[in-house]
mmCIF file of the N, C-alpha and C atoms, coordinates in Angstrom:
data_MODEL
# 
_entry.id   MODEL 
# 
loop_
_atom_site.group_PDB 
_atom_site.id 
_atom_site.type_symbol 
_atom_site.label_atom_id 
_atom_site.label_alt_id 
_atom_site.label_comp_id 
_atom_site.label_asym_id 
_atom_site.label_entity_id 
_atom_site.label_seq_id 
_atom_site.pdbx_PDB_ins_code 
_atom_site.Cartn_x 
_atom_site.Cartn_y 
_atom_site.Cartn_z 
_atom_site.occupancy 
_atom_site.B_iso_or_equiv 
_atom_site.pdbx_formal_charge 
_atom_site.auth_seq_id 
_atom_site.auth_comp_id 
_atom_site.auth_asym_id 
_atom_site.auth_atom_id 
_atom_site.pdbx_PDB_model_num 
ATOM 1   N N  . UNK A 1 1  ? 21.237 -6.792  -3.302 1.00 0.00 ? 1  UNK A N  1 
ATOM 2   C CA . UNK A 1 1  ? 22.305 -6.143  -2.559 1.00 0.00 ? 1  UNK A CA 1 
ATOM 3   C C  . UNK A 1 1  ? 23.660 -6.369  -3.222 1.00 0.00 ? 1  UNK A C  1 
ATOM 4   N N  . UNK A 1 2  ? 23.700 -7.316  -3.997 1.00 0.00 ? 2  UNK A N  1 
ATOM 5   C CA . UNK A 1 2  ? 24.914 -7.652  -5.170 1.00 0.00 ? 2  UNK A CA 1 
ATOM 6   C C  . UNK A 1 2  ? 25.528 -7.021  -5.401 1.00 0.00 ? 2  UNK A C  1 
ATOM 7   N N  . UNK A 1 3  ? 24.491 -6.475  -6.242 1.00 0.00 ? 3  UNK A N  1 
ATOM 8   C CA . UNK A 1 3  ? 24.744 -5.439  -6.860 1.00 0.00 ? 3  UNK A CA 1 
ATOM 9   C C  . UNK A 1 3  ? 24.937 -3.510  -6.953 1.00 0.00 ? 3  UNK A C  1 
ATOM 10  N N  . UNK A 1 4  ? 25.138 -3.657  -5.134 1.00 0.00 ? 4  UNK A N  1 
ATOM 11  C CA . UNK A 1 4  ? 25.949 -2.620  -5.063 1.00 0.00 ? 4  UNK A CA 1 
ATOM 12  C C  . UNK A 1 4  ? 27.668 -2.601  -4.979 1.00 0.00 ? 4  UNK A C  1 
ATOM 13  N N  . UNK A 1 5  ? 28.280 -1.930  -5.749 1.00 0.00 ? 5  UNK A N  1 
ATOM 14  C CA . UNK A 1 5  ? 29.931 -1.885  -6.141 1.00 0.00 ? 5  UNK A CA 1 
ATOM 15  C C  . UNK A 1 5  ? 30.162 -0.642  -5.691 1.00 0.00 ? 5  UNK A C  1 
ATOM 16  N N  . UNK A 1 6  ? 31.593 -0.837  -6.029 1.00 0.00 ? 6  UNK A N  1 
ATOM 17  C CA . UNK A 1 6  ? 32.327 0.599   -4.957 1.00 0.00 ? 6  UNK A CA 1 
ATOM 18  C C  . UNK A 1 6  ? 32.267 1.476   -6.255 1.00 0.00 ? 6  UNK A C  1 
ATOM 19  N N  . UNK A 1 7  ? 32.049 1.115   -7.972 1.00 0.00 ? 7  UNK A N  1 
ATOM 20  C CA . UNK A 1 7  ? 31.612 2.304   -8.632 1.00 0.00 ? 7  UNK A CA 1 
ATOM 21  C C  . UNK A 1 7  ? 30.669 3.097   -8.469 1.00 0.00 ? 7  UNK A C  1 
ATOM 22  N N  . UNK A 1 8  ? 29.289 2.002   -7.802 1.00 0.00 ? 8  UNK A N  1 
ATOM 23  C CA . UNK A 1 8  ? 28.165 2.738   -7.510 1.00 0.00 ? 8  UNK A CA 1 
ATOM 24  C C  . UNK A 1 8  ? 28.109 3.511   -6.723 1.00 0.00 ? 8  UNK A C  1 
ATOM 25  N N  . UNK A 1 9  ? 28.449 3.484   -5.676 1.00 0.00 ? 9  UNK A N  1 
ATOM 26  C CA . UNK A 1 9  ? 28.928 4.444   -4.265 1.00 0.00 ? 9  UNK A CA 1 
ATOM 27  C C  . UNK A 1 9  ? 29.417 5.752   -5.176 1.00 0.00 ? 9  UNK A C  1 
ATOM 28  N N  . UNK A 1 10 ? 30.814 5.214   -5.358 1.00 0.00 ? 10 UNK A N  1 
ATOM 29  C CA . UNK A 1 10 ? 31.313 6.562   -5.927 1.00 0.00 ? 10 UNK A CA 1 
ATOM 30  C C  . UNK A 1 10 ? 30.479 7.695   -7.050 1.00 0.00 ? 10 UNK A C  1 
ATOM 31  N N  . UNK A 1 11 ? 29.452 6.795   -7.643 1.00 0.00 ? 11 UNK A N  1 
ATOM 32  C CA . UNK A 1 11 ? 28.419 7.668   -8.403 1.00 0.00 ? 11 UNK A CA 1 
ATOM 33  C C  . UNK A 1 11 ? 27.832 8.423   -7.368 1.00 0.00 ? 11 UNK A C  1 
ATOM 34  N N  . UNK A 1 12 ? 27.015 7.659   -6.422 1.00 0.00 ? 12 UNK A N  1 
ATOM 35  C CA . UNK A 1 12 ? 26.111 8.158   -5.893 1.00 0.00 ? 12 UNK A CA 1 
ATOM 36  C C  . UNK A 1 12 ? 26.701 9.207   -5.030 1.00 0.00 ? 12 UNK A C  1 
ATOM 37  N N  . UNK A 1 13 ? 27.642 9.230   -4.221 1.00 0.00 ? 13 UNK A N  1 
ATOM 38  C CA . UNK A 1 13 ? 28.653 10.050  -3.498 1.00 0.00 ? 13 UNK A CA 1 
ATOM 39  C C  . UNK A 1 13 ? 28.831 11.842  -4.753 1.00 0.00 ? 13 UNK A C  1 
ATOM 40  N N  . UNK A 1 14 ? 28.902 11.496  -5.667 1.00 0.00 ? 14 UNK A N  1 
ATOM 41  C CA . UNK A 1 14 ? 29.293 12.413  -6.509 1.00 0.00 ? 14 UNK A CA 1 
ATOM 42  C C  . UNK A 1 14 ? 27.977 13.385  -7.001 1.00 0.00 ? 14 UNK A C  1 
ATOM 43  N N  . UNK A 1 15 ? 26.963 12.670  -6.778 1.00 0.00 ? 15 UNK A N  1 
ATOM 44  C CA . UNK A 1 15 ? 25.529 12.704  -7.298 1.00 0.00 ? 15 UNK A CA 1 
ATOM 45  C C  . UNK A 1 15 ? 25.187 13.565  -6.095 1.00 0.00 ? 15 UNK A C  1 
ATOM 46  N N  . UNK A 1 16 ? 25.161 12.912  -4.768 1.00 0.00 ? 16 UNK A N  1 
ATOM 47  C CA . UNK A 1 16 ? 25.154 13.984  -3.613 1.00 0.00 ? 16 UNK A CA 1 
ATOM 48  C C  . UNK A 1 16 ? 25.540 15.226  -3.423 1.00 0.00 ? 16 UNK A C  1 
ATOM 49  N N  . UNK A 1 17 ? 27.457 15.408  -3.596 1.00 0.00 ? 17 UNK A N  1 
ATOM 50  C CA . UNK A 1 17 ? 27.827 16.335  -3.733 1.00 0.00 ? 17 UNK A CA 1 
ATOM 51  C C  . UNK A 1 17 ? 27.368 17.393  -4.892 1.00 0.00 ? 17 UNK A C  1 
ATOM 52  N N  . UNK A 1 18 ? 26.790 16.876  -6.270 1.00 0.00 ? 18 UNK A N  1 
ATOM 53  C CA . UNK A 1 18 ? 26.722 17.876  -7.234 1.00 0.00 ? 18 UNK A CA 1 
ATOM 54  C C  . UNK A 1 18 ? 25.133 18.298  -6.774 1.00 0.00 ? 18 UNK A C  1 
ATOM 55  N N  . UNK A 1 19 ? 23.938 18.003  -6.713 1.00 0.00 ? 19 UNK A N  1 
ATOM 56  C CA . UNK A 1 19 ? 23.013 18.345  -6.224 1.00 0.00 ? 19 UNK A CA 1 
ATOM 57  C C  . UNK A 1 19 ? 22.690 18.499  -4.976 1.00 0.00 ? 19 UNK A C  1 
ATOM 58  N N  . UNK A 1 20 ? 23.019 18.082  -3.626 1.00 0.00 ? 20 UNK A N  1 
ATOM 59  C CA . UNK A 1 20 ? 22.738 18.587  -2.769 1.00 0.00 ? 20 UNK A CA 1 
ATOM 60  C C  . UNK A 1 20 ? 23.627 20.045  -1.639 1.00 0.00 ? 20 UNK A C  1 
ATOM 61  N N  . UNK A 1 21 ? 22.856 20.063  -0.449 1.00 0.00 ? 21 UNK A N  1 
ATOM 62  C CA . UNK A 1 21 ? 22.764 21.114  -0.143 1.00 0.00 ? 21 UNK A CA 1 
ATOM 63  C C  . UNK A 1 21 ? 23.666 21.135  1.134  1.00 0.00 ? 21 UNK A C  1 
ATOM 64  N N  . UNK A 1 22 ? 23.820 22.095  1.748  1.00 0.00 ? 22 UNK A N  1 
ATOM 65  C CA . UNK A 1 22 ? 23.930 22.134  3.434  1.00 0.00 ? 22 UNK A CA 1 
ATOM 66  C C  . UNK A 1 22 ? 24.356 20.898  4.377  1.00 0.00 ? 22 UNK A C  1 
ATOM 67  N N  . UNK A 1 23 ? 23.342 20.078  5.136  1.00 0.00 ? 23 UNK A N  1 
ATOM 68  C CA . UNK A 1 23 ? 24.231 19.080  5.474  1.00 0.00 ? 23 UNK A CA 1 
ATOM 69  C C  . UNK A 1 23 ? 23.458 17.491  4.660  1.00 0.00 ? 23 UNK A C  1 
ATOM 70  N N  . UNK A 1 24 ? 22.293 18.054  4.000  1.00 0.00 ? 24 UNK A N  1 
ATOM 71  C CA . UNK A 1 24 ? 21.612 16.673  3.775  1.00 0.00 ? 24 UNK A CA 1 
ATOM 72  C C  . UNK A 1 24 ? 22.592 15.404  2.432  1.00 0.00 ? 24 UNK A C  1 
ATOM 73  N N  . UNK A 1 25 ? 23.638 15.892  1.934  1.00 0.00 ? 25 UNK A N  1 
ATOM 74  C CA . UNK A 1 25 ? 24.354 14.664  1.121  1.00 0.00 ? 25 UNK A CA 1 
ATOM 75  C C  . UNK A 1 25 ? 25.155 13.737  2.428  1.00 0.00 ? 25 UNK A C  1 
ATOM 76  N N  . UNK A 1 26 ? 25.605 14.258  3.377  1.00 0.00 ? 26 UNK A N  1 
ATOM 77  C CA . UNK A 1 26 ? 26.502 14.014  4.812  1.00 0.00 ? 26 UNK A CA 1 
ATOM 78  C C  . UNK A 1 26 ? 25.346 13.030  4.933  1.00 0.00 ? 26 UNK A C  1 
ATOM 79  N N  . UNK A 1 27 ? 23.676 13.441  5.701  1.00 0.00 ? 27 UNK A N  1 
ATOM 80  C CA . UNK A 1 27 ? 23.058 12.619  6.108  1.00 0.00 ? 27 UNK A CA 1 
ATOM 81  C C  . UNK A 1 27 ? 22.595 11.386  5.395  1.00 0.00 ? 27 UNK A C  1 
ATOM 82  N N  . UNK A 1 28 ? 22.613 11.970  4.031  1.00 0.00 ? 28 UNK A N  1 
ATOM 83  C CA . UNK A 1 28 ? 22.080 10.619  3.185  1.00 0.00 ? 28 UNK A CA 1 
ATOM 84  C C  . UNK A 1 28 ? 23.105 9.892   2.664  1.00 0.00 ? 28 UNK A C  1 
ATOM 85  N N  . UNK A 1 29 ? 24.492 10.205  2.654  1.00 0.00 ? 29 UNK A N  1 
ATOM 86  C CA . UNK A 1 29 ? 25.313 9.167   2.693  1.00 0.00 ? 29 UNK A CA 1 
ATOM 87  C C  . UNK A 1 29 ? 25.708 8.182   3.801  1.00 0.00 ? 29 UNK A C  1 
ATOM 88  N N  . UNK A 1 30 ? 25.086 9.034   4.922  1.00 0.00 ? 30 UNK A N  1 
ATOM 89  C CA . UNK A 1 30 ? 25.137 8.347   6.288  1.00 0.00 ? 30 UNK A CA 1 
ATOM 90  C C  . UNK A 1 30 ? 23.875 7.315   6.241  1.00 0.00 ? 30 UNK A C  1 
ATOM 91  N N  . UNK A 1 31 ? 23.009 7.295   5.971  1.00 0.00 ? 31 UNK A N  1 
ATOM 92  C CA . UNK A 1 31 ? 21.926 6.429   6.382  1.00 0.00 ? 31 UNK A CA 1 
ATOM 93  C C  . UNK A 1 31 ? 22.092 5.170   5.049  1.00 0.00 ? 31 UNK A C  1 
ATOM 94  N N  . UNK A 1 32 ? 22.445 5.887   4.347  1.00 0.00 ? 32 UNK A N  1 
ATOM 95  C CA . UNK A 1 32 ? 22.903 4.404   2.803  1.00 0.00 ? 32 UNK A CA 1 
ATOM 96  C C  . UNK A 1 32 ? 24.036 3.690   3.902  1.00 0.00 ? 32 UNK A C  1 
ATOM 97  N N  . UNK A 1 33 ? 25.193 4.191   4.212  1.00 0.00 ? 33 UNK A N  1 
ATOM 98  C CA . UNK A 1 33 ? 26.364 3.600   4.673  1.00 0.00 ? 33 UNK A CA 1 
ATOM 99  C C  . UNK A 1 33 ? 25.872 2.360   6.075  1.00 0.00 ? 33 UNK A C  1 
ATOM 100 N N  . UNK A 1 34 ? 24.829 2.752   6.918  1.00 0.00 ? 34 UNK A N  1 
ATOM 101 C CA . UNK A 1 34 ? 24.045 2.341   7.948  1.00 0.00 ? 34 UNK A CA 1 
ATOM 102 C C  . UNK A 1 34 ? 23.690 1.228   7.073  1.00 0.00 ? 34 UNK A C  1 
ATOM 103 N N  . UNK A 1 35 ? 22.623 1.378   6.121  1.00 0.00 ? 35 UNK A N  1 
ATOM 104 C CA . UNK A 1 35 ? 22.037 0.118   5.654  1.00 0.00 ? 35 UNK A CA 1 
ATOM 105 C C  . UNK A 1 35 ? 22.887 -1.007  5.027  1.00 0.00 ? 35 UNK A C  1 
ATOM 106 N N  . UNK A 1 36 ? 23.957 -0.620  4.043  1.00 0.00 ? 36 UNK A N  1 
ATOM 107 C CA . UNK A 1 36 ? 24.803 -1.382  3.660  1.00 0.00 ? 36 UNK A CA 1 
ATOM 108 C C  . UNK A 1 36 ? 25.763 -2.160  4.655  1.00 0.00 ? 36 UNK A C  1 
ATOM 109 N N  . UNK A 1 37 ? 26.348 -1.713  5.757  1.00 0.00 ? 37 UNK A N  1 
ATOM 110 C CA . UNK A 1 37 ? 26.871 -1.996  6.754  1.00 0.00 ? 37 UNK A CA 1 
ATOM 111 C C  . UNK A 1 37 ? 25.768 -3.003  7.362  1.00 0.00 ? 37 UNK A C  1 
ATOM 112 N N  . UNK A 1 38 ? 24.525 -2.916  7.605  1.00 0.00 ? 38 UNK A N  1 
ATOM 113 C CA . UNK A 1 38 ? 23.308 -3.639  7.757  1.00 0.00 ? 38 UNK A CA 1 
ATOM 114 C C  . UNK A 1 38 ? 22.947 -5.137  7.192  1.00 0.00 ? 38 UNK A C  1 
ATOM 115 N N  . UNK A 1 39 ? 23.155 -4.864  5.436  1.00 0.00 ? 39 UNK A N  1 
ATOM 116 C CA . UNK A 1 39 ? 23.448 -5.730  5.212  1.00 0.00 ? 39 UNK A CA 1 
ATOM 117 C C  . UNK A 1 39 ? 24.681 -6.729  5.304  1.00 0.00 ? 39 UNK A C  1 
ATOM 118 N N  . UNK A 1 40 ? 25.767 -5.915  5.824  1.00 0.00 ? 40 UNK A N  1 
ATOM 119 C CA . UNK A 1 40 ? 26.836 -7.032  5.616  1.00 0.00 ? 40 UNK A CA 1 
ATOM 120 C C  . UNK A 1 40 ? 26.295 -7.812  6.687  1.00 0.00 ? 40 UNK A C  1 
ATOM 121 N N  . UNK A 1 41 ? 26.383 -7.075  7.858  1.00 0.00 ? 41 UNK A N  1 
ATOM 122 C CA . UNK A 1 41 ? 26.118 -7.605  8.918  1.00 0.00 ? 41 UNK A CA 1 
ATOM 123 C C  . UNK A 1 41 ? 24.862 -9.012  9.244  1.00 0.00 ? 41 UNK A C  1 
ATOM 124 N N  . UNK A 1 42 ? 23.996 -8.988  8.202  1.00 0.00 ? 42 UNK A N  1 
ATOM 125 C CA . UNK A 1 42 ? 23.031 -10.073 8.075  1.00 0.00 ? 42 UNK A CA 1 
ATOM 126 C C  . UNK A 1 42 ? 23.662 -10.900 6.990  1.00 0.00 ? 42 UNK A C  1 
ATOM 127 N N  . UNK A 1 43 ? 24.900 -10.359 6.155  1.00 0.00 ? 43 UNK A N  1 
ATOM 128 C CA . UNK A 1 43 ? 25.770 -11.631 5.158  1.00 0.00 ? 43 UNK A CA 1 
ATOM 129 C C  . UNK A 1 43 ? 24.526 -11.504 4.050  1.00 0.00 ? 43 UNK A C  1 
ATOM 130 N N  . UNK A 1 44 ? 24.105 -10.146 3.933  1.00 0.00 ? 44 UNK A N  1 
ATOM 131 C CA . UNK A 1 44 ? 23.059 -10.147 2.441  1.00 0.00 ? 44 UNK A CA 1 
ATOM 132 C C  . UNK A 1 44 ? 24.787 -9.901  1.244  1.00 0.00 ? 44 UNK A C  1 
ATOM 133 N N  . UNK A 1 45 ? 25.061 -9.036  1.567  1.00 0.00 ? 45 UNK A N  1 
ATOM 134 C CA . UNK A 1 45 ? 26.750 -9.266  0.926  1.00 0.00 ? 45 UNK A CA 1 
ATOM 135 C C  . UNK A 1 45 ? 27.763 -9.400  1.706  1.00 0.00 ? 45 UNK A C  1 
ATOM 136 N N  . UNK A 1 46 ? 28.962 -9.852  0.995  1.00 0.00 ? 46 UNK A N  1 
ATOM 137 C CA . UNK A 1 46 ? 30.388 -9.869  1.588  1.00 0.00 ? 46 UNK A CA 1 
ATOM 138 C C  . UNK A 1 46 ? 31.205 -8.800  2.264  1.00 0.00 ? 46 UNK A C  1 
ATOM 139 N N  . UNK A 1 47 ? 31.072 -7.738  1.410  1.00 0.00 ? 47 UNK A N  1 
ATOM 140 C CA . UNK A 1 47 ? 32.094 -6.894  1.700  1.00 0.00 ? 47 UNK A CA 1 
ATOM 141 C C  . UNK A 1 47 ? 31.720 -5.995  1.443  1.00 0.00 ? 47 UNK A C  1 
ATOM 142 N N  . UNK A 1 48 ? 31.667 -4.235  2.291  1.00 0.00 ? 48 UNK A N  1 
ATOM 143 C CA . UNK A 1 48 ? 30.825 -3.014  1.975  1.00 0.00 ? 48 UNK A CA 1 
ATOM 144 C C  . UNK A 1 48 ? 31.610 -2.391  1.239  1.00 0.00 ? 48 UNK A C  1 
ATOM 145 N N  . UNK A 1 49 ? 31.137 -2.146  -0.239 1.00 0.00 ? 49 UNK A N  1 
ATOM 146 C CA . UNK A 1 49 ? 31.515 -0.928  -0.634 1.00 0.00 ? 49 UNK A CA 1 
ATOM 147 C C  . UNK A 1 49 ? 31.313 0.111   -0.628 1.00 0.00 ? 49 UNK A C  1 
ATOM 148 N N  . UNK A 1 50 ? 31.168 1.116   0.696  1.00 0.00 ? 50 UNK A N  1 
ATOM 149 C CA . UNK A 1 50 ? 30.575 2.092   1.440  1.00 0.00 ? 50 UNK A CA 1 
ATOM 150 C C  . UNK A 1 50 ? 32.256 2.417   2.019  1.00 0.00 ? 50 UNK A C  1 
ATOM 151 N N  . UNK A 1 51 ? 32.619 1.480   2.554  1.00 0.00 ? 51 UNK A N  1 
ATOM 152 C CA . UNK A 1 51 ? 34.021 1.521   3.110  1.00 0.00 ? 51 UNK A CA 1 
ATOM 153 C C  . UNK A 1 51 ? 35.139 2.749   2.482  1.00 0.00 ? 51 UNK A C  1 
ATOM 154 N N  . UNK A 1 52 ? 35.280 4.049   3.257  1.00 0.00 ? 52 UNK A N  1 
ATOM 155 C CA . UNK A 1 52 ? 36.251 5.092   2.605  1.00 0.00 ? 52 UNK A CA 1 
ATOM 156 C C  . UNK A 1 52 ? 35.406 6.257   2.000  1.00 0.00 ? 52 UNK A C  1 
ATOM 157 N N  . UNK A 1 53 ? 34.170 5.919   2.256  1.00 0.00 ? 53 UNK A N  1 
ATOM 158 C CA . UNK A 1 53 ? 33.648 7.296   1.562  1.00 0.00 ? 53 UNK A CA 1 
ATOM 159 C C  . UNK A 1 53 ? 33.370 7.970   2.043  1.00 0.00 ? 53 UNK A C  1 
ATOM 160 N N  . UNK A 1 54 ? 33.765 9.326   2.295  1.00 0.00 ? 54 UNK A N  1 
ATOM 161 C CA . UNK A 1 54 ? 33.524 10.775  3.330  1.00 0.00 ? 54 UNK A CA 1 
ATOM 162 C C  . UNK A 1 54 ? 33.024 11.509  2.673  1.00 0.00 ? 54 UNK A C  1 
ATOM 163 N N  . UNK A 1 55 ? 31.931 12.277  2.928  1.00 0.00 ? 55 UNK A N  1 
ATOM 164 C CA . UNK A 1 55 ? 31.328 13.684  2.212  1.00 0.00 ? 55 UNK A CA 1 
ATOM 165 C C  . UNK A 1 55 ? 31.229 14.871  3.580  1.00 0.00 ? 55 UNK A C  1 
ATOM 166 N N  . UNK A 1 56 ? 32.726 15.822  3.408  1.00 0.00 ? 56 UNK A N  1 
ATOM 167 C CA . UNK A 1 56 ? 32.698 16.693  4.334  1.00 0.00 ? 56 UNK A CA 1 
ATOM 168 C C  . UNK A 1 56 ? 31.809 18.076  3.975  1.00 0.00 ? 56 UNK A C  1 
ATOM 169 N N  . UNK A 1 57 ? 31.502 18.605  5.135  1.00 0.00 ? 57 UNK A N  1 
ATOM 170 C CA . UNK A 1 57 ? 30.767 20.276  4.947  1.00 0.00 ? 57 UNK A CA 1 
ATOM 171 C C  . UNK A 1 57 ? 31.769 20.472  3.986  1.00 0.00 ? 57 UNK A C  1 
ATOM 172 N N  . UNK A 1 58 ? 31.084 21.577  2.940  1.00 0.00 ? 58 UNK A N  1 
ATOM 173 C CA . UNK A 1 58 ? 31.691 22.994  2.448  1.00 0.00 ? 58 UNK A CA 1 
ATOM 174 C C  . UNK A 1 58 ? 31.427 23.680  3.642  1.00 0.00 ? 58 UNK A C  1 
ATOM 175 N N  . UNK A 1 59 ? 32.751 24.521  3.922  1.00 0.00 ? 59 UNK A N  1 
ATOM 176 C CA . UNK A 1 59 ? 32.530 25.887  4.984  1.00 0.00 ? 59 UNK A CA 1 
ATOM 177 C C  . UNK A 1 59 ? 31.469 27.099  4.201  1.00 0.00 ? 59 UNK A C  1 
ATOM 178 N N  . UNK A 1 60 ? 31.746 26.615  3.146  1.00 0.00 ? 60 UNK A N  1 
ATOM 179 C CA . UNK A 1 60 ? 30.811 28.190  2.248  1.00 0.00 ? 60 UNK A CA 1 
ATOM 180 C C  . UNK A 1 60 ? 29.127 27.928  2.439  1.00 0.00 ? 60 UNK A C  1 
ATOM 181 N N  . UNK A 1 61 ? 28.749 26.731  2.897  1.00 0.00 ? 61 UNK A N  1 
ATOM 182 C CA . UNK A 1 61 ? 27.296 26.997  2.738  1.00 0.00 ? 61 UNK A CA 1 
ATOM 183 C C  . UNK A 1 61 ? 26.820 27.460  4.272  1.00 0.00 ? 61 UNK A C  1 
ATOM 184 N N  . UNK A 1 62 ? 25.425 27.900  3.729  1.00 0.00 ? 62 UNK A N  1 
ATOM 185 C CA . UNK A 1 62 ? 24.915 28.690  4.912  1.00 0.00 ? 62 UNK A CA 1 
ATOM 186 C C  . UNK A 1 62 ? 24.635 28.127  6.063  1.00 0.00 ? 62 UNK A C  1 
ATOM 187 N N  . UNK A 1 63 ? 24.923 28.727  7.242  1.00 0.00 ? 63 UNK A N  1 
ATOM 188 C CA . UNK A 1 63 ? 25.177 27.875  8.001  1.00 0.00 ? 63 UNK A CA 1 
ATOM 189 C C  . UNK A 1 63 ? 23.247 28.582  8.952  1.00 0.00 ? 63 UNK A C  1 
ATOM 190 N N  . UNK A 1 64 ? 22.746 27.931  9.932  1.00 0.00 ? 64 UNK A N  1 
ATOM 191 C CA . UNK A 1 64 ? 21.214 27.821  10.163 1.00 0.00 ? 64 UNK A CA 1 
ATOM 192 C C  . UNK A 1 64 ? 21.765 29.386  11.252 1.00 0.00 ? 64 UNK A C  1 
ATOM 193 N N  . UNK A 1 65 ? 21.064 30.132  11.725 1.00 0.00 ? 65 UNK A N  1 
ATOM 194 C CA . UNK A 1 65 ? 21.176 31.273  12.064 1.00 0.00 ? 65 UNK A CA 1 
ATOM 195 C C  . UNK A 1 65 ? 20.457 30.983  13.622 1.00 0.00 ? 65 UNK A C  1 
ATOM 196 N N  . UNK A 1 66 ? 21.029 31.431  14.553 1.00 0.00 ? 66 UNK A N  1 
ATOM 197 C CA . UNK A 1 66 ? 20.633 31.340  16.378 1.00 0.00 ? 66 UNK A CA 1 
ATOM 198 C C  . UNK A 1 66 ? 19.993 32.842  16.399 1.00 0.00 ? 66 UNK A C  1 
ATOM 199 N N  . UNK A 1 67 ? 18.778 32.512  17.313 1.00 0.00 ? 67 UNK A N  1 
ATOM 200 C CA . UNK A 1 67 ? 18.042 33.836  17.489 1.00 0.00 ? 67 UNK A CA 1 
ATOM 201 C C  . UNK A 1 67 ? 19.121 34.528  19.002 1.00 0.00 ? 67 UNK A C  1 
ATOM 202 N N  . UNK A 1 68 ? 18.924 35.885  18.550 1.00 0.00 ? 68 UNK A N  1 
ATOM 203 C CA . UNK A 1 68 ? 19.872 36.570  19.989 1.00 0.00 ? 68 UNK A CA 1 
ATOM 204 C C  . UNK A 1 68 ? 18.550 36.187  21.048 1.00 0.00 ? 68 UNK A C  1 
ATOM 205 N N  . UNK A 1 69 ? 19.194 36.712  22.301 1.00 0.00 ? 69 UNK A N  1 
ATOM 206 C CA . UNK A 1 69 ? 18.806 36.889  23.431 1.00 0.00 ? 69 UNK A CA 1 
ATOM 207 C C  . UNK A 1 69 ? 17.270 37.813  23.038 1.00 0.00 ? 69 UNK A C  1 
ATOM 208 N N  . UNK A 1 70 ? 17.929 38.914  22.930 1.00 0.00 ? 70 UNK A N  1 
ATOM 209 C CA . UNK A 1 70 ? 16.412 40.195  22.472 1.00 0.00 ? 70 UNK A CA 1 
ATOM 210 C C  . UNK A 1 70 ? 15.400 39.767  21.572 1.00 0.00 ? 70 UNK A C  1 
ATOM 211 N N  . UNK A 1 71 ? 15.762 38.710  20.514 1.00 0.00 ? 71 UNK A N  1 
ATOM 212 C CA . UNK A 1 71 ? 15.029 37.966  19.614 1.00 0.00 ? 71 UNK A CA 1 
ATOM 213 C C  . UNK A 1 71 ? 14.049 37.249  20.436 1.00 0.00 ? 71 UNK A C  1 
ATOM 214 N N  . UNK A 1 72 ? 14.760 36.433  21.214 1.00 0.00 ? 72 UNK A N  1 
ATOM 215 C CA . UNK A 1 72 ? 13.646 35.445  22.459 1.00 0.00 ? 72 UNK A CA 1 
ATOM 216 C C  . UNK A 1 72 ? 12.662 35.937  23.144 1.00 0.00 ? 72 UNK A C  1 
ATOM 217 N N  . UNK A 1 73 ? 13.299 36.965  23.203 1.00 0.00 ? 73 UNK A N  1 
ATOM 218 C CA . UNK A 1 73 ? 12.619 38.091  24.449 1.00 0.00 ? 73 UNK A CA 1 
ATOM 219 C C  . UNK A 1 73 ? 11.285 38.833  23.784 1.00 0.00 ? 73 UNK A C  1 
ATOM 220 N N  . UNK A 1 74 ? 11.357 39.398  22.189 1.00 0.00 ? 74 UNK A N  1 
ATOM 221 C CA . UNK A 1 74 ? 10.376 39.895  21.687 1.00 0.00 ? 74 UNK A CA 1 
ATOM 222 C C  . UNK A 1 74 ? 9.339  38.831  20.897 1.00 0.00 ? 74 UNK A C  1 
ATOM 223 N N  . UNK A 1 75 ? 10.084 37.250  20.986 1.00 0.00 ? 75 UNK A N  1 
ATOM 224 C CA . UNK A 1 75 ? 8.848  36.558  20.554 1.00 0.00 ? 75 UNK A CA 1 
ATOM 225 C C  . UNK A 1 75 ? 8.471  35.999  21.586 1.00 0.00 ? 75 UNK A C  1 
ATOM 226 N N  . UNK A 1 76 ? 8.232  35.991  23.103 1.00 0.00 ? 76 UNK A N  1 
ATOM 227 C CA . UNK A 1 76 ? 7.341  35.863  24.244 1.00 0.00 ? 76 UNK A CA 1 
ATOM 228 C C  . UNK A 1 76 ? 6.916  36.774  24.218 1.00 0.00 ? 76 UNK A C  1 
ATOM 229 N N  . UNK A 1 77 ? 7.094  38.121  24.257 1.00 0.00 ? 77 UNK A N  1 
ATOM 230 C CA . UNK A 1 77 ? 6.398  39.064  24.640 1.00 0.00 ? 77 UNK A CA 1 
ATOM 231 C C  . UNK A 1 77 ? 5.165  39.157  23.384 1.00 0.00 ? 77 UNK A C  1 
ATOM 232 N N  . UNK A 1 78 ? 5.508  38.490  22.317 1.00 0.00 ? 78 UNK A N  1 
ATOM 233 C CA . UNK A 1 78 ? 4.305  38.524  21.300 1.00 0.00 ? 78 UNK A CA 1 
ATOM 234 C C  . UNK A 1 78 ? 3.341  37.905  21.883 1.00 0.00 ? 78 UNK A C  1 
ATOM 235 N N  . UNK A 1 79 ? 1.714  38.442  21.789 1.00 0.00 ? 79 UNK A N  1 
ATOM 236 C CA . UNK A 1 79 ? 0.621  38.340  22.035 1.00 0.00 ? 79 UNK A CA 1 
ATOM 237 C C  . UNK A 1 79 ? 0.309  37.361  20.691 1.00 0.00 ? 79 UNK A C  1 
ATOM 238 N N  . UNK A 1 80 ? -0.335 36.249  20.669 1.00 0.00 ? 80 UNK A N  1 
ATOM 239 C CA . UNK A 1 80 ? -1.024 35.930  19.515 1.00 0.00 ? 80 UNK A CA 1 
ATOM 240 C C  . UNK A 1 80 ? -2.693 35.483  19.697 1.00 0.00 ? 80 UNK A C  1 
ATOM 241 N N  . UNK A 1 81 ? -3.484 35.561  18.845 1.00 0.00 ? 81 UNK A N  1 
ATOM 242 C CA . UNK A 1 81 ? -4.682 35.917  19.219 1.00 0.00 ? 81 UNK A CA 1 
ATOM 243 C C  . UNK A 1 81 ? -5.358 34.905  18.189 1.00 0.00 ? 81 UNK A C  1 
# 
């Protein structure tokens, strides 16, 4: 656990943003930030270098699509067999 530094973060933070997608760099910087915070909290290290790092939405990616009302309506009325 040492041997995570606030360069590494900032790699990995950057690594997120250049390959990922939609909201999953948000979630997986969230669940690293959880564990590291985890460890401080058990004193596996001193001090989180997780501390300050935000990965906000792009507004440009696609956002998940809500079925209308009539949409709902014609997949009950589907028969499946």
């Amino acid at each position: 656990m040492t041997q995570i530094t606030v360069d590494m973060v900032a790699a990995y933070v950057e690594y997120l943003k250049e390959n990922g997608t939609g909201d999953g760099p948000k979630i997986y910087l969230r669940m690293f930030k959880r564990m590291v915070t985890a460890a401080v909290d058990k004193d596996l290290i001193k001090k989180n270098p997780c501390r300050g790092f935000v990965l906000k939405n792009n507004n440009m990616t696609l956002q998940k699509e809500i079925l209308l009302p009539e949409e709902i309506q014609q997949l009950v009325a589907t028969h499946f067999t």
